[in-house]
N, C-alpha and C positions, 0 to 999 in steps of 0.2 A: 536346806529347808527354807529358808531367807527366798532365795530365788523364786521359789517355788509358790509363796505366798506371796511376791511381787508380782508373779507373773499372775494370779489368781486375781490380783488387786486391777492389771493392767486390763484382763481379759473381761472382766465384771464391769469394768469400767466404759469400756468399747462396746458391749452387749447394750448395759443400758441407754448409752447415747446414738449407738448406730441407728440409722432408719430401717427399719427392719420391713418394709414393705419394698424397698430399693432393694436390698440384699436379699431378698427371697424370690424376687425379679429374676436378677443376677444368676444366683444357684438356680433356678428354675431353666435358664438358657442354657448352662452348662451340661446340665443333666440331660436336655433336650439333645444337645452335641451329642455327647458320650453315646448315650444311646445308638442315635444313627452313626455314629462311627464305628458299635460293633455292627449292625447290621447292616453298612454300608462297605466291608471289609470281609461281605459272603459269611453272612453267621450261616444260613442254612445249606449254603455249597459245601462248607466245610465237613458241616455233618454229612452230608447225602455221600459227599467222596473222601472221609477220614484222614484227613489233610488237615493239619495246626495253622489255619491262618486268621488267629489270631492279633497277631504282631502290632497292627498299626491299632487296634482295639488298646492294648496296653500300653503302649506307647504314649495314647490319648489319657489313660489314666493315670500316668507319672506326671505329664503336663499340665492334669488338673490338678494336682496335687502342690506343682511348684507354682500352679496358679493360686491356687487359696491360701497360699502361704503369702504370697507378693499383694494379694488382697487384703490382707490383714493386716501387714505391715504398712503398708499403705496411706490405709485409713484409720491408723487408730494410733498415729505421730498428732501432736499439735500441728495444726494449722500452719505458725510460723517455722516449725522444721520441715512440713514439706516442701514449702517452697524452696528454703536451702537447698534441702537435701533433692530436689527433681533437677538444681540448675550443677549439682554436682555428677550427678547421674547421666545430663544431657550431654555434658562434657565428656563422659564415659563413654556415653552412646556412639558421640561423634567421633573421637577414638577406634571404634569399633568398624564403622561405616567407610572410614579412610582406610583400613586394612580390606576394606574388601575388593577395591582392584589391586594392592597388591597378592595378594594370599586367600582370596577367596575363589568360592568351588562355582565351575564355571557350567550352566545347564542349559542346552540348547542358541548358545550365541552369547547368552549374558550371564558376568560375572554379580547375584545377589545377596548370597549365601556364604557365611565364614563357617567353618567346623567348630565347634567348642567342644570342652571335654562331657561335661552334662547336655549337651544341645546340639546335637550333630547338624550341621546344613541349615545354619540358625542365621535368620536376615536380620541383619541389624536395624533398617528403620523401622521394622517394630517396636523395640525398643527406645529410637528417637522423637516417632511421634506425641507419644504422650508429655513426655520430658518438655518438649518443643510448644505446643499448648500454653503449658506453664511459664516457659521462660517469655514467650509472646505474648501472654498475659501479664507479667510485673513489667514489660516493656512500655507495654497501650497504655497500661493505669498508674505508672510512675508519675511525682509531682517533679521529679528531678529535672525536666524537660521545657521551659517556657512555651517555647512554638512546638504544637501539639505533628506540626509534620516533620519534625525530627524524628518523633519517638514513629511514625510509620517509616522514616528512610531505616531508622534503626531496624525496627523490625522485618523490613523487606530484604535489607543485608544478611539478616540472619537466618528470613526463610532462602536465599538466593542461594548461600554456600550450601544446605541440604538440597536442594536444586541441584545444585551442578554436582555434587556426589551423585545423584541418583540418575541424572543425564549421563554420567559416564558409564553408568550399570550396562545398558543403558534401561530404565524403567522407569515407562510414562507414566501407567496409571497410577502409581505411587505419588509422582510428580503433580501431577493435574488435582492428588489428591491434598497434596500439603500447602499447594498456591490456593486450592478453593477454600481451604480451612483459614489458612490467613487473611484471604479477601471478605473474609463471615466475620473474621474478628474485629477487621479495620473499620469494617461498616459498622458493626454495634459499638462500637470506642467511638461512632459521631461522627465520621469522616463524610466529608462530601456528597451528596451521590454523582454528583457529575463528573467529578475526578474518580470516584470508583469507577462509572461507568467505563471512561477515557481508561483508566488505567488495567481493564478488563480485556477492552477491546486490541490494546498493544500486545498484552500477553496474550491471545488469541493470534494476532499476526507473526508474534516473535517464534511461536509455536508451530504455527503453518510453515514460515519460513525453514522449520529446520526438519519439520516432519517433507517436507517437498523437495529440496535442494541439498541435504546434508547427508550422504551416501548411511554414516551409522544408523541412520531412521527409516532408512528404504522397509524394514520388515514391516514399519507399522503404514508407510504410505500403501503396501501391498493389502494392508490386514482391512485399510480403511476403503480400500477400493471394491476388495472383494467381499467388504460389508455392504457394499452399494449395490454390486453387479457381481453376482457371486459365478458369473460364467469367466469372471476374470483371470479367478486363483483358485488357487486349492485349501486357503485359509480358511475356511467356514465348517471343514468336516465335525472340529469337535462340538460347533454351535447348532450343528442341522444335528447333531444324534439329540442332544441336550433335549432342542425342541419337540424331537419325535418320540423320546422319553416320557415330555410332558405332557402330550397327545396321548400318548400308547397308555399312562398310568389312568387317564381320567380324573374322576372327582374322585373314587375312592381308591386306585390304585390297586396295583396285582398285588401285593400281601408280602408280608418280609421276605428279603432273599431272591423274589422273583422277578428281580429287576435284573438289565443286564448292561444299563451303560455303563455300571463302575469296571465291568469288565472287558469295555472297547473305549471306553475315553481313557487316556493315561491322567492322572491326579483328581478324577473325578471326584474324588471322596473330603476335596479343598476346593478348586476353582468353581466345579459343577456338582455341591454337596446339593442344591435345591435340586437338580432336574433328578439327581437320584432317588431326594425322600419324595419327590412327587411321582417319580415312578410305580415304586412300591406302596406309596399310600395316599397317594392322589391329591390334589388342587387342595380338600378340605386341610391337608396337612399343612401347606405352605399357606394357609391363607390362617390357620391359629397361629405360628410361628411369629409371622409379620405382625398381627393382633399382640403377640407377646410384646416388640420391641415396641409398635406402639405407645402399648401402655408405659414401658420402661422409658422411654423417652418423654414422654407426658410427664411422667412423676417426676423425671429430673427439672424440665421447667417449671415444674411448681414450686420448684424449690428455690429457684431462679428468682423468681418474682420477691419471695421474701428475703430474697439478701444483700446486704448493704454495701458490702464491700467489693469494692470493682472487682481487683484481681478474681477474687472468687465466681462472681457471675459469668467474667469473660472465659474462666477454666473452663466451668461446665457445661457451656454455651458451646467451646470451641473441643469436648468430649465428646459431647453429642452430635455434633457435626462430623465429625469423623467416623464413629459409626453408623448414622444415617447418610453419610455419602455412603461408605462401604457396602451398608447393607441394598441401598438403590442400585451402585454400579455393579454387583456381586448379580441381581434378580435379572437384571436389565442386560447382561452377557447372557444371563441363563435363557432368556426369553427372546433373544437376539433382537434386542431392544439398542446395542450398544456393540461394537468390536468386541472382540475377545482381549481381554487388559490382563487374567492372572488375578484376580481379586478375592480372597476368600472373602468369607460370610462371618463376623465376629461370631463368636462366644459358639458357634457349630462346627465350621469348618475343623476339619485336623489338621494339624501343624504346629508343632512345639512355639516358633516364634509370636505364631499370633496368637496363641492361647495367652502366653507370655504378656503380650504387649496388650491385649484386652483385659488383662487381670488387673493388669498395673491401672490402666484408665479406670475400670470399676473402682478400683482403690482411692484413686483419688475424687471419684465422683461422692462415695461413700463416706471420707473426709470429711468434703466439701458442703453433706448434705446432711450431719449429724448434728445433735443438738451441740449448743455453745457451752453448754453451762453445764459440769459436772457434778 
């Protein structure tokens, strides 16, 4: 009974301080997923030919489910425990990450994916980005540090060992993604601009260097050639259906079900979730979705503005970033704006891990952006 009135006290408590227009945000994107995951997963193939496929529909609802759980917990810790408990967690994470070239499940050339017992084919740097955020953030706003380009060599060492796990994957666009996230955070923590410049342009060359000359990268010098001159390779099939999708749906799109890339792209229903709903329901679909994150993104900087405490600004700063890279390089494959990287779409795409890893960021956004004072 005790418990139970704890928990009563705990949840009353989180209710009245959450921002509840952030959180309705949030639930509002998931629900948008879910959705196009059952009809993105043949809702009306199913019926028309009395076939259960189902499957990855429900699958998507077990994920939300251990999503709003990891959402809650999240954000409705004090302040000073999440930050503990994220650098205890990153520690896990990375744990996780190092098992994945030994024992992890290996698709198409690259090993990203480890098996867990609730998470079948589950990619660990979902779960290290948000964690990594945080610890990158008590790193920039530490007083511990006199000469403020310690606390950057610190922090570059620490994005460099996730680097080189993810180099070994091998998987760039993750890569490209965790280096831009850190170079957003190093700028706003005051740094230089000319040394950021300088220090941008190296890691552009160091990058070249290995995507050009270093046999493991051959796939992506092929992928970036025959984004250029696509009479090169054969790399472009699943980016030229994506865009004749998005052609073929229009502004309002053929109507549920009557789409048919998720049934000749393989993972469509993750990498190329947009070309699908914009098959089915055209341009005006993807153009309210993008308007959704908009605003969700708006709201979190406004929150931004009123907060005093570094650590905190540079978390939410460096949340936001990460899903407004993902959801730019996610549109920008789909629209063959960009190579083909593997990018889901946060808070739509299906996939356990990233449902996972974007619950967790909401959670700490949600923390991060609730009232102080109980």
């Amino acid at each position: 009974m005790d418990k139970i009135v704890s928990f009563q006290k705990l949840y009353y408590r989180w209710w009245k301080n959450i921002d509840k227009f952030i959180l309705a945000l949030v639930i509002l994107l998931f629900l948008v997923g879910l959705f196009f995951s059952l009809v993105s997963t043949s809702l009306i193939a199913s019926d028309k030919l009395n076939t259960n496929d189902y499957l990855f529909f429900f699958k998507h609802l077990i994920f939300l489910c251990i999503g709003a759980f990891s959402i809650f917990i999240f954000s409705s810790m004090d302040r000073e425990n999440l930050f503990k408990t994220s650098i205890i967690f990153f520690s896990a994470s990375i744990l996780l990450l190092l098992l994945v070239p030994l024992i992890g499940v290996e698709v198409k050339g690259s090993k990203r994916w480890i098996d867990l017992y609730l998470l079948p084919r589950f990619q660990p740097i979902e779960l290290v980005k948000p964690f990594l955020i945080v610890l990158l953030s008590i790193i920039l706003s530490s007083q511990r540090y006199a000469n403020v380009y310690i606390k950057y060599l610190v922090s570059f060492l620490v994005t460099l060992s996730i680097v080189f796990l993810l180099v070994l994957q091998p998987d760039i666009g993750q890569t490209l993604l965790i280096l831009f996230s850190w170079l957003v955070l190093i700028f706003i923590s005051g740094i230089s601009f000319v040394f950021l410049i300088s220090l941008f342009i190296i890691l552009i060359l160091l990058f070249s260097y290995l995507i050009l000359f270093v046999s493991k990268f051959s796939y992506i010098k092929s992928r970036i050639f025959s984004f250029f001159n696509p009479d090169t390779g054969t790399h472009n099939f699943q980016s030229d259906k994506a865009i004749e999708s998005i052609v073929s749906g229009g502004f309002f799109g053929k109507g549920i079900g009557e789409g048919t890339l998720k049934n000749r792209v393989p993972e469509a229903h993750t990498d190329y979730i947009i070309s699908v709903i914009s098959e089915e329901f055209g341009i005006i679909a993807i153009i309210l979705i993008l308007f959704l994150f908009l605003i969700f993104i708006h709201a979190v900087f406004k929150k931004v503005n009123f907060e005093n405490d570094d650590r905190s600004k540079l978390v939410l700063v460096g949340c936001v970033t990460l899903i407004l890279m993902q959801v730019i390089i996610h549109v920008g494959v789909n629209i063959r704006l960009f190579p083909t990287t593997g990018m889901t779409l946060p808070f739509i795409s299906y996939g356990g891990s990233s449902i996972v890893g974007i619950s967790i960021i909401s959670g700490i956004i949600l923390n991060l952006t609730k009232r102080k004072i109980d």
